[in-house]
Residue frames relative to the residue before (quaternion, step in Angstrom):
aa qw qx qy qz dx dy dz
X 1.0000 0.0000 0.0000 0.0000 0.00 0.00 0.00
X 0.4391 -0.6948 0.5301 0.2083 3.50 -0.59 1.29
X 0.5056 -0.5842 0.5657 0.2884 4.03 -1.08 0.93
X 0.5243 -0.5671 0.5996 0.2097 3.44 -1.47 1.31
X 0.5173 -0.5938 0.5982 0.1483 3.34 -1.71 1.27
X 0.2693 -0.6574 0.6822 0.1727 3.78 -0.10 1.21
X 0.6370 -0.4718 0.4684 0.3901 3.54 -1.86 1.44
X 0.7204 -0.3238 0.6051 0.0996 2.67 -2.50 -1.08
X 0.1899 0.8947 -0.3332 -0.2288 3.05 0.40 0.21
X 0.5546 -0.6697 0.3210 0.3753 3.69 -0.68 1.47
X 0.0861 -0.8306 0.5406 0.1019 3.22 -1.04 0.57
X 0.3385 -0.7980 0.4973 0.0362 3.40 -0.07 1.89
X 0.1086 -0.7457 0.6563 -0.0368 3.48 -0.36 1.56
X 0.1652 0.7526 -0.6349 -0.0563 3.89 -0.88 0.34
X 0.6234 -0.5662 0.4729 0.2591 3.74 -1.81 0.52
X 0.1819 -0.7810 0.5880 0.1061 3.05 -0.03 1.30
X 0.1609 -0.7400 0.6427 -0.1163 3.62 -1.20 1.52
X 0.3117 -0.7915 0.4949 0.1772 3.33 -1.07 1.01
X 0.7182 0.0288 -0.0669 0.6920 3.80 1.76 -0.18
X 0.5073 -0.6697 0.4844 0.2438 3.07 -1.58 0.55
X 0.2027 -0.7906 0.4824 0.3180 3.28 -0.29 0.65
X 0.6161 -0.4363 0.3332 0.5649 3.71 -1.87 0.05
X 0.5382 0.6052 -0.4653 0.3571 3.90 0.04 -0.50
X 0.6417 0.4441 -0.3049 0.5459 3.65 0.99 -1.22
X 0.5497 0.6211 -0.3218 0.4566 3.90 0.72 -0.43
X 0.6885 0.4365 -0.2180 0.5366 3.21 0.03 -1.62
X 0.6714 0.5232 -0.2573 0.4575 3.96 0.30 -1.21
X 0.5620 0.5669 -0.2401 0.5524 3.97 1.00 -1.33
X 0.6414 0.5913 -0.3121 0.3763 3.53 0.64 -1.64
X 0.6768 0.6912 -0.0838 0.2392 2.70 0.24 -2.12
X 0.7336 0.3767 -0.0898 0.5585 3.22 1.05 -1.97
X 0.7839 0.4088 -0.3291 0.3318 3.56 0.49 -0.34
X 0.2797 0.7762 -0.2697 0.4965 2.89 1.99 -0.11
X 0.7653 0.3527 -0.0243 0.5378 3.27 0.02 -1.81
X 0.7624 0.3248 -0.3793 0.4115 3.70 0.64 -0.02
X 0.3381 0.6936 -0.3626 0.5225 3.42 1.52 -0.10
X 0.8572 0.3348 -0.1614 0.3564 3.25 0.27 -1.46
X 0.4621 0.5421 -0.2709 0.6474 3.50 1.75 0.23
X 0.7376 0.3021 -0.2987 0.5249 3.34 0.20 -0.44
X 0.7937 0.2857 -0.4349 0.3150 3.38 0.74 0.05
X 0.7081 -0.6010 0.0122 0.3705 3.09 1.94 0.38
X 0.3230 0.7377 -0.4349 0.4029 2.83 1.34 0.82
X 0.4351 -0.7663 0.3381 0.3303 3.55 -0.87 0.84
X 0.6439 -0.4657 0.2928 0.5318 3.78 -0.60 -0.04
X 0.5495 0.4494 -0.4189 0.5662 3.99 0.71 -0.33
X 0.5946 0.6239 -0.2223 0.4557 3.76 0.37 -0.38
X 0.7145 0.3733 -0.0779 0.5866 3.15 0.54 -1.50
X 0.8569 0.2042 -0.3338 0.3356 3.29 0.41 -0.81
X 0.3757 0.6682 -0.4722 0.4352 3.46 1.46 0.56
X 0.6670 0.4805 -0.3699 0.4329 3.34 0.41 -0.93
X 0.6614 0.5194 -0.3081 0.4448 3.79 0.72 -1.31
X 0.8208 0.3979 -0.3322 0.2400 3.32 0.59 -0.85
X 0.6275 0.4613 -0.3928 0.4890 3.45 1.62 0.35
X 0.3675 -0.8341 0.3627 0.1942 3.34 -0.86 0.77
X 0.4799 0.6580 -0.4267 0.3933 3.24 1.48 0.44
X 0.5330 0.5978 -0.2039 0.5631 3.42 1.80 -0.53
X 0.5859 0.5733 -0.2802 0.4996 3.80 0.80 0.05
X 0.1954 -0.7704 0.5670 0.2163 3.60 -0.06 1.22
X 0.8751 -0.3636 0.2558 0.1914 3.41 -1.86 0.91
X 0.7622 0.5270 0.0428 0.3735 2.26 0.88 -2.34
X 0.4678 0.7267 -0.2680 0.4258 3.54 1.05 -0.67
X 0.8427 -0.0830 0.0435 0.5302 3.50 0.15 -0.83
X 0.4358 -0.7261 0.4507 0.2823 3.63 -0.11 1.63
X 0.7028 -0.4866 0.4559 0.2479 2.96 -1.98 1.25
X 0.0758 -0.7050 0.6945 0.1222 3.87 -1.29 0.36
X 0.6755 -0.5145 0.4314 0.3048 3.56 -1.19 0.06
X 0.3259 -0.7820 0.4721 0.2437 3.37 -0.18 1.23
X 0.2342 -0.7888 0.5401 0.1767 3.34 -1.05 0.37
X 0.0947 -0.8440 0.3503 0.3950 3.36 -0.69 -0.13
X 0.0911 -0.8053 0.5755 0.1095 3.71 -1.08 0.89
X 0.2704 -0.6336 0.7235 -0.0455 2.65 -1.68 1.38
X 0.6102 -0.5812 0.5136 0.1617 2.58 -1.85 1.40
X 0.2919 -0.6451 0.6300 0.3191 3.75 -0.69 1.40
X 0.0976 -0.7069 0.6907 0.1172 3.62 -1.79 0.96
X 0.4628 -0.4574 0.7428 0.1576 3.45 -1.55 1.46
X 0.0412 -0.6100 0.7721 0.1734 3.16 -1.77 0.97
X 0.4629 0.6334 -0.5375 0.3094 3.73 0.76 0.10
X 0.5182 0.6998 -0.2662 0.4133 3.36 1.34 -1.08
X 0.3921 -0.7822 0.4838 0.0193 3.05 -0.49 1.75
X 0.2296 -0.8081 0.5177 0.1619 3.79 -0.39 1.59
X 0.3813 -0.6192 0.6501 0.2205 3.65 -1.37 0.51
């Protein structure tokens, strides 16, 4: 009887990161959100209705950052209509 081929073993590579950034938040949010709202039974049309307006998102959920302010850059070369 010929000896058995021992698996593979997976090798779990991950991106080591020194901070999370606010994108990586918002994204975190988002997902625990949307499982919340499944687990508490809403269906996935549902859930993703609710998620996809933002007036329906509680405050509290994804901590507050410093507003900035951005302004549109204006071209004055840019030819007005």
């Amino acid at each position: 009887m010929a000896a058995k081929k021992k698996p593979a073993k997976r090798i779990r590579r991950s991106v080591a990161r020194k901070e999370t950034t606010a994108l990586d938040m918002h994204a975190i949010a988002l997902n625990e959100w949307y499982q919340s709202l499944r687990r508490a039974g809403f269906s996935v049309e549902i859930a993703l209705g609710l998620m996809d307006n933002k007036n329906s998102m509680p405050d509290w959920l994804i901590p507050q950052t410093a507003d900035t302010d951005i302004t549109p850059f204006h071209d004055d070369d840019e030819d007005e209509d």
